[in-house]
C-alpha positions as CSV (number, residue, x, y, z in Angstrom):
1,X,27.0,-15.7,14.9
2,X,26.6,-15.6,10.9
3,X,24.2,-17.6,9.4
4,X,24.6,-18.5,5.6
5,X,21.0,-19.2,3.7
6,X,20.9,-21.2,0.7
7,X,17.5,-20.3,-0.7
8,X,16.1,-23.1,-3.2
9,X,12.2,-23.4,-2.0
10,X,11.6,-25.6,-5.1
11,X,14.4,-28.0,-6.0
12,X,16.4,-30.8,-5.4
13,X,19.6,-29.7,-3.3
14,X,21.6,-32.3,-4.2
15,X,22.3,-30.8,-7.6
16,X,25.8,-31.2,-8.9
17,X,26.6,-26.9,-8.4
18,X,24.9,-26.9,-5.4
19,X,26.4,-29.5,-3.0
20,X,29.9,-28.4,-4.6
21,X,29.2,-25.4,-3.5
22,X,27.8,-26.8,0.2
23,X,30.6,-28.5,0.3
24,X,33.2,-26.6,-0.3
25,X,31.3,-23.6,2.2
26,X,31.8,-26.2,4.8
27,X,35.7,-27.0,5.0
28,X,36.6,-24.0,4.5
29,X,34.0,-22.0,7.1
30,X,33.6,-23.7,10.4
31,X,32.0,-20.6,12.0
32,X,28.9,-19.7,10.5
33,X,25.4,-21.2,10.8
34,X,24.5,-23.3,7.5
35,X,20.6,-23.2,6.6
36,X,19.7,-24.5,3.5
37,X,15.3,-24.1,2.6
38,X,15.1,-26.6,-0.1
39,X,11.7,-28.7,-1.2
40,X,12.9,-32.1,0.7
41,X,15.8,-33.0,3.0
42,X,18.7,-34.7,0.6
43,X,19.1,-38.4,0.6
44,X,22.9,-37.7,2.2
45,X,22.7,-34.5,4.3
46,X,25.4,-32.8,5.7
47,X,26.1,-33.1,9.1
48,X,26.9,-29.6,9.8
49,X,24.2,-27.9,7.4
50,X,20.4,-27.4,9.0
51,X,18.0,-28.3,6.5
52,X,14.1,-26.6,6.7
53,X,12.1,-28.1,4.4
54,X,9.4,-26.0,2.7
55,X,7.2,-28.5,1.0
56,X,4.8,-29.3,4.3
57,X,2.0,-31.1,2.9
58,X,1.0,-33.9,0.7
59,X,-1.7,-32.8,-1.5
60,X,-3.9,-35.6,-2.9
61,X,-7.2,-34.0,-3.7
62,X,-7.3,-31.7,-6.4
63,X,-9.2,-31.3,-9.4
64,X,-6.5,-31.1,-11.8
65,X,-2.7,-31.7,-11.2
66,X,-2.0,-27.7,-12.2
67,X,-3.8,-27.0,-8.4
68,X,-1.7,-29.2,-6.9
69,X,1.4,-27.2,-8.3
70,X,-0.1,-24.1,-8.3
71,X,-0.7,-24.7,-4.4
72,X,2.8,-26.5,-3.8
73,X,4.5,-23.4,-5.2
74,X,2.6,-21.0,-2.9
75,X,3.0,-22.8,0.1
76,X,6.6,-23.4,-0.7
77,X,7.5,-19.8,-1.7
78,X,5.3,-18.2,1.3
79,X,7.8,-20.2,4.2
80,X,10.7,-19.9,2.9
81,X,10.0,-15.8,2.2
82,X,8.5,-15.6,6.4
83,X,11.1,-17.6,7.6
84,X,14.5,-15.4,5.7
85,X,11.8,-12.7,7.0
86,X,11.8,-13.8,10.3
87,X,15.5,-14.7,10.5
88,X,18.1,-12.8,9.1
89,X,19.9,-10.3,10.8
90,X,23.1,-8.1,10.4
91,X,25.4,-9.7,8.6
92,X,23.8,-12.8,7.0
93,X,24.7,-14.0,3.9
94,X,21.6,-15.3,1.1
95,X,22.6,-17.2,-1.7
96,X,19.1,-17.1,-3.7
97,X,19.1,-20.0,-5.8
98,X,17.0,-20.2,-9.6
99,X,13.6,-18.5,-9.8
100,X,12.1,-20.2,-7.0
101,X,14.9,-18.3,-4.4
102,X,14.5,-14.9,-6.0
103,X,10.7,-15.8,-6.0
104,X,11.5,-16.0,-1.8
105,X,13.3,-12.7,-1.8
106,X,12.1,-11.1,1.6
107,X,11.7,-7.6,2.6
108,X,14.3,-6.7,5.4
109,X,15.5,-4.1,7.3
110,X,18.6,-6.2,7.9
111,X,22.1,-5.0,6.0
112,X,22.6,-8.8,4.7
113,X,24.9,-9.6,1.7
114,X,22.3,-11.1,-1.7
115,X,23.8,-13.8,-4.3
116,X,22.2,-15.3,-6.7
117,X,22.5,-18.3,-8.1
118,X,21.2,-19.3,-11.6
119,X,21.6,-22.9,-12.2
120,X,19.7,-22.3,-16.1
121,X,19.5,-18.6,-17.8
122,X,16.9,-16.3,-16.1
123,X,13.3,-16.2,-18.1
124,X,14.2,-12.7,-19.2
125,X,17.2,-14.0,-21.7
126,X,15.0,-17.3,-22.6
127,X,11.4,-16.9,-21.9
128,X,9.0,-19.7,-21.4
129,X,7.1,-20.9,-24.5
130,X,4.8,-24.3,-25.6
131,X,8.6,-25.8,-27.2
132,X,10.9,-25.5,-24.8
133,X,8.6,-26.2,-22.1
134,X,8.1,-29.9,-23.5
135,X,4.2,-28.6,-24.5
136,X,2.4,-29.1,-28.0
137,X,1.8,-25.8,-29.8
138,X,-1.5,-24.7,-29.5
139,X,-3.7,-21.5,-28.7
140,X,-4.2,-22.2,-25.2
141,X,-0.4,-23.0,-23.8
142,X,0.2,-19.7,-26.0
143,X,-1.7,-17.7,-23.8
144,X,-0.8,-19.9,-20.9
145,X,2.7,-18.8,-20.9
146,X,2.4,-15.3,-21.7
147,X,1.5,-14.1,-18.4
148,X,3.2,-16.5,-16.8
149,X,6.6,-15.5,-18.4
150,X,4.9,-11.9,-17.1
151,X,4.7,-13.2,-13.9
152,X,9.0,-15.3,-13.9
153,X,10.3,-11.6,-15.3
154,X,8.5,-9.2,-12.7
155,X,10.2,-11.9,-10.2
156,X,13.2,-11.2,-11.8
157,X,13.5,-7.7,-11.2
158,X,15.2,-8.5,-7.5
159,X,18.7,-9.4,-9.7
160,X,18.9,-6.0,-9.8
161,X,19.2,-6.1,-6.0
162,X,21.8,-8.7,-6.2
163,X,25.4,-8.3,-5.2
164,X,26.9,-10.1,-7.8
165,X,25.2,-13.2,-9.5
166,X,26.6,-16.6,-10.0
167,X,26.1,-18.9,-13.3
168,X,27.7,-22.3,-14.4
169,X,29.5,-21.3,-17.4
170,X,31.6,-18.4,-19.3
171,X,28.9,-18.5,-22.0
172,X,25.8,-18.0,-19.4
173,X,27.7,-15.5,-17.4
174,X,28.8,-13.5,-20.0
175,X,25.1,-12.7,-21.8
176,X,23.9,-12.6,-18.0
177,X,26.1,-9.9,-16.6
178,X,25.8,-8.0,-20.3
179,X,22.1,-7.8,-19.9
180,X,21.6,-7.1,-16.3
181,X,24.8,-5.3,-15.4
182,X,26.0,-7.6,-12.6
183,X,29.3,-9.4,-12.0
184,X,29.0,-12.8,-12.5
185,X,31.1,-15.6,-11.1
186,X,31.0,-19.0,-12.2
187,X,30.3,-22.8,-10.7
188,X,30.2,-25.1,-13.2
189,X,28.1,-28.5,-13.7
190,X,30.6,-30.5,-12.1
191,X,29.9,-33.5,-9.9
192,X,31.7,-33.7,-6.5
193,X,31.4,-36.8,-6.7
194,X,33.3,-37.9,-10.3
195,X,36.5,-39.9,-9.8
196,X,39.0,-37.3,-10.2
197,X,41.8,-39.8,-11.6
198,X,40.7,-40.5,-15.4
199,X,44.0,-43.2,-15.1
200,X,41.6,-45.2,-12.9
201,X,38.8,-45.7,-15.7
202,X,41.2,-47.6,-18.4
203,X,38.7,-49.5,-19.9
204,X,39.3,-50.7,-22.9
205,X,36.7,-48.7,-25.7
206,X,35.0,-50.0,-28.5
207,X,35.2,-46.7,-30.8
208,X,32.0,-48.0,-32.8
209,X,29.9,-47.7,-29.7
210,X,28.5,-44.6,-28.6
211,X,26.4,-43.9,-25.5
212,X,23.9,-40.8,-24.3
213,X,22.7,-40.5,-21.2
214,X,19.9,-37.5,-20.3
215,X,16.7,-36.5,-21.3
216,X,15.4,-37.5,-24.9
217,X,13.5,-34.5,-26.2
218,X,13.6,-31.8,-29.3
219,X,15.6,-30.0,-27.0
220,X,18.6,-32.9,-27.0
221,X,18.3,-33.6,-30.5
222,X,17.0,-36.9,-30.4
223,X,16.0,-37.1,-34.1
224,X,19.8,-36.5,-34.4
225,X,20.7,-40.1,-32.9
226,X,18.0,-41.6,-34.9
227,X,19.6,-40.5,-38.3
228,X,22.9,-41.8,-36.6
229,X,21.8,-45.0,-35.9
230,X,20.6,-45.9,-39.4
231,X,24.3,-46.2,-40.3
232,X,25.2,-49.1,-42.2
233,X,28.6,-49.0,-40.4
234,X,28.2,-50.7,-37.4
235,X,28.1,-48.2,-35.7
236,X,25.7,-48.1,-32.0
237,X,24.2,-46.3,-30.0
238,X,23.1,-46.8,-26.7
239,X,20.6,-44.2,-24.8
240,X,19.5,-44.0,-21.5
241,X,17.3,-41.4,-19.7
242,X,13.5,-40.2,-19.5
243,X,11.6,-39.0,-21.8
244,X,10.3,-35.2,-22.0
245,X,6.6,-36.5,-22.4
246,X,4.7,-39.5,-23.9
247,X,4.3,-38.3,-27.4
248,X,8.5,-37.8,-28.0
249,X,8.3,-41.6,-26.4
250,X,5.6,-42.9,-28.3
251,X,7.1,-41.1,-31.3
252,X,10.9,-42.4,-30.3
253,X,10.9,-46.1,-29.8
254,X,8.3,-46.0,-32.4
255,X,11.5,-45.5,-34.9
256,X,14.3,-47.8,-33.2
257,X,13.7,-50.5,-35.5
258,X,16.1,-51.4,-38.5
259,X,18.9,-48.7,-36.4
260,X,21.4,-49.0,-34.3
261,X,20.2,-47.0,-31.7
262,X,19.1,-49.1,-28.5
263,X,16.9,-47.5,-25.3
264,X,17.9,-49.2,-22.3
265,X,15.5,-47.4,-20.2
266,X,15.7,-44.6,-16.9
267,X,18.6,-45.2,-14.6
268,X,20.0,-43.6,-11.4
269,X,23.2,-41.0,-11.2
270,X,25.1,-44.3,-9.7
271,X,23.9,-47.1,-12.3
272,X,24.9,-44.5,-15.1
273,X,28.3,-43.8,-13.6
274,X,28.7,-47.8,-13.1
275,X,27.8,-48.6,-16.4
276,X,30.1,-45.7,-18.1
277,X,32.6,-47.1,-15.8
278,X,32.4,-50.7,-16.5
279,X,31.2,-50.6,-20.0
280,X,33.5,-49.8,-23.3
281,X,31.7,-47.5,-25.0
282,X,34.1,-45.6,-27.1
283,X,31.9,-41.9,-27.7
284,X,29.8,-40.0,-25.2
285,X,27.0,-38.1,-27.5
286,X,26.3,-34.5,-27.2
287,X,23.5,-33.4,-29.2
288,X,22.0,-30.3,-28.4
289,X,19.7,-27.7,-29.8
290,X,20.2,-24.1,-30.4
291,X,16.2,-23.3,-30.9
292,X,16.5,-22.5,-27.1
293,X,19.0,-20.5,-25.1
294,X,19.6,-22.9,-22.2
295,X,20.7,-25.6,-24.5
296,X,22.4,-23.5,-26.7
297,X,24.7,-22.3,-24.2
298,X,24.6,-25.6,-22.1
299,X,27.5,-27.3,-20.6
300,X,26.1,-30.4,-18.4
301,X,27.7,-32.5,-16.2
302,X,27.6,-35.9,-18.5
303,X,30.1,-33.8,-20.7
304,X,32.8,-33.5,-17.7
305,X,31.7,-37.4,-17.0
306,X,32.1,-38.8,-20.6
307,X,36.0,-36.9,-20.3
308,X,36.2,-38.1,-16.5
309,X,36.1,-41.5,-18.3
310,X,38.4,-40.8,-20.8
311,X,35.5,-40.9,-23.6
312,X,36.0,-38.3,-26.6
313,X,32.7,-36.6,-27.0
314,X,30.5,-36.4,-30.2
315,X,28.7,-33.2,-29.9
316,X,26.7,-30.5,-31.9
317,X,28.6,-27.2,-32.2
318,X,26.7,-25.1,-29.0
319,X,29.0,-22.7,-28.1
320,X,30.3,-23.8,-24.6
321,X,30.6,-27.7,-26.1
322,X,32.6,-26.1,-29.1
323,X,34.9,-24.3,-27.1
324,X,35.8,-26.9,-25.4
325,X,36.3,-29.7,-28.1
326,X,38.5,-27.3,-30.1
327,X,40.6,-26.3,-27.3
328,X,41.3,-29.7,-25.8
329,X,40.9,-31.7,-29.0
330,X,39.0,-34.3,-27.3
331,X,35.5,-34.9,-29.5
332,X,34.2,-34.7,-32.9
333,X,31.6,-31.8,-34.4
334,X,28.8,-32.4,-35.9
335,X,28.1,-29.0,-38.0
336,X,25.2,-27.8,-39.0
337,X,24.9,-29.2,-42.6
338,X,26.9,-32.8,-42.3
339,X,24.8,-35.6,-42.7
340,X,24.8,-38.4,-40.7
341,X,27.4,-40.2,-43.4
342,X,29.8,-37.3,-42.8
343,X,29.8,-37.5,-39.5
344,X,30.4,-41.7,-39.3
345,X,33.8,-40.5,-42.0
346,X,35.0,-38.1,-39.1
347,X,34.4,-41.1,-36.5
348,X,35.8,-43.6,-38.4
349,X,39.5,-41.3,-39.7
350,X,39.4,-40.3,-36.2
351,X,42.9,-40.7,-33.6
352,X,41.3,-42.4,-31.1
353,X,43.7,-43.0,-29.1
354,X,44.8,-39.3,-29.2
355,X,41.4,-38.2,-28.4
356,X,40.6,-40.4,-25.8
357,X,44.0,-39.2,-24.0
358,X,43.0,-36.1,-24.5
359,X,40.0,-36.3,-23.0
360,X,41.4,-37.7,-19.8
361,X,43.7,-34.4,-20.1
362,X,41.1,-32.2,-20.7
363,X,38.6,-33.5,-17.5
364,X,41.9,-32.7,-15.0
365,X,42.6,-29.1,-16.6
366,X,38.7,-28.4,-16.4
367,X,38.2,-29.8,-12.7
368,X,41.8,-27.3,-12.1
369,X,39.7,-24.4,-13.4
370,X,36.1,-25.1,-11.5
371,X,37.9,-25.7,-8.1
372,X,39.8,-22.4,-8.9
373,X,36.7,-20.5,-10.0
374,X,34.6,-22.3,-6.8
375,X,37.5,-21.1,-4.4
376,X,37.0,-17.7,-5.7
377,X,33.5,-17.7,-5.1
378,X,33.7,-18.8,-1.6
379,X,36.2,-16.6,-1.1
380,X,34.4,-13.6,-1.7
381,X,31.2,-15.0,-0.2
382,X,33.4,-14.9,3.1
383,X,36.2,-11.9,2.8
384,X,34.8,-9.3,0.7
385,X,32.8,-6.9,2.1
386,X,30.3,-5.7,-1.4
């Protein structure tokens, strides 16, 4: 019998792209063996799908917290490699999932089909650096991070023994397969687990409040809702998620007062999908930056929620977010060079009502296209034969 290995030694497999994709391998093949190697067993496993976890002990002496990662990773990366090593045979399929999978890539003698699956750009298109990585600029992370994006890119190189390669949007894919000469298919950020009837969330909206859910860095913009919120139009915004580290909090709430913007703290995927359900916010904000190639060509899952909910987006003019606002006409741009005033005109002269049935449009046509391009993938995971 086939056995299907989903290779994610460091990660949460409960990601939105990944239990899609887990899913979906599940109704529609009932005759292969499932094994996913992931860093703990999820919170709602799958009946069908054996889970090895590689993360085997609980580490609480160390001299500084980078042993304990340094030593995590190892351990983590060295069983998942021995036990694909020990393993596969003829015939077995490995989906090698971010850096961490490739990382795992064993040597075999077996003739086994190679996917992999990158859930962010590889390091070779957006190398590691103090800014990106959440880190303060300085000398030492500097020389930190050049042999450690050494290090991510010699990893790398097994893409080059890939099959094909899958990424989550047409943006990623397309400066992925350019660079490294693979076909790439696409799984997008969608969540299984979004209500798929938009008609369902009719809440009534309050176009002067706007909501952002994620992390609250450089990276998301977050001066960006600051110079929003000092509006003298009413208009609010309410943020939720963690912050990157304790400076951008510190430095964050610090500058709250006299705007509109209000932090209501870290919540779970379920309170945030309860709240945008129950709440009336009218806008779901987008801002991202385009310092850094993940976020420039980033299309996360809140975006397909905001729309699911039948809220028009606000969002910076990234290329995936742009392309998708301009063809559905559900959201507002922000362009580089509008102040914060221009923007509050736009919100304020916008159809509402058109945009917010738009939106509900747009989420259906989108969750169309992802199950179509997720069929496809399975499809050839199963009945092609490169």
């Amino acid at each position: 019998m086939r056995t299907v290995y989903i290779s994610f030694p460091i990660g949460n497999p409960e990601l939105a792209p990944i239990k899609r994709l887990l899913n979906k391998i599940v109704r529609v093949n009932t005759n292969d063996n499932i094994v996913v190697l992931s860093e703990k067993e999820p919170v709602h496993p799958i009946k069908t799908i054996r889970y090895e976890t590689t993360l085997k002990k609980n580490r609480t002496r160390y001299i500084h917290i980078y042993q304990k990662i340094i030593g995590d990773y190892l351990e983590q990366i060295s069983f998942a490699k021995k036990y694909l090593k020990t393993h596969l045979k003829d015939g077995d399929i490995v989906i090698h999932i971010n850096i961490s999978g490739l990382a795992a890539f064993p040597k075999t003698k077996a003739k086994i089909k190679n996917i992999a699956f990158q859930l962010e750009l590889p390091f070779t298109l957006n190398p590691l650096n103090p800014e990106n990585a959440g880190r303060q600029t300085s000398f030492f992370y500097t020389l930190f991070y050049k042999p450690l994006n050494g290090y991510l890119r010699q990893k790398e190189k097994v893409l080059s023994k890939m099959d094909w390669l899958i990424l989550s949007n047409p943006e990623r894919a397309e400066i992925t397969q350019k660079h490294f000469k693979k076909d790439c298919m696409i799984i997008d950020n969608l969540s299984c687990g979004t209500n798929s009837n938009p008609s369902d969330n009719a809440t009534v909206k309050d176009r002067k409040k706007l909501i952002y859910n994620g992390s609250i860095s450089p990276l998301r913009n977050c001066e960006k809702m600051i110079e929003l919120g000092k509006n003298k139009s009413n208009y609010t915004i309410d943020c939720f998620g963690p912050f990157r580290n304790d400076k951008i909090r510190e430095a964050f709430l610090s500058k709250l007062k006299n705007t509109h913007v209000y932090y209501g703290g870290l919540k779970s995927h379920s309170e945030m999908m309860a709240i945008l359900g129950e709440g009336n916010f009218g806008w779901g904000i987008l801002f991202y930056s385009k310092n850094e190639e993940n976020h420039r060509l980033c299309a996360p899952l809140k975006l397909y929620e905001f729309l699911c909910f039948g809220m028009p987006v606000v969002c910076t003019t990234n290329p995936p977010l742009k392309r998708i606002v301009e063809h559905y006409d559900c959201g507002i741009l922000w362009h580089e060079g509008e102040s914060p005033q221009d923007l509050i005109r736009k919100l304020a002269a916008a159809d509402y009502t058109a945009l917010a049935k738009n939106a509900s449009t747009a989420y259906l046509e989108l969750k169309r296209i992802s199950e179509e391009r997720l069929e496809s993938v399975v499809s050839r995971l199963f009945l092609s034969k490169d």
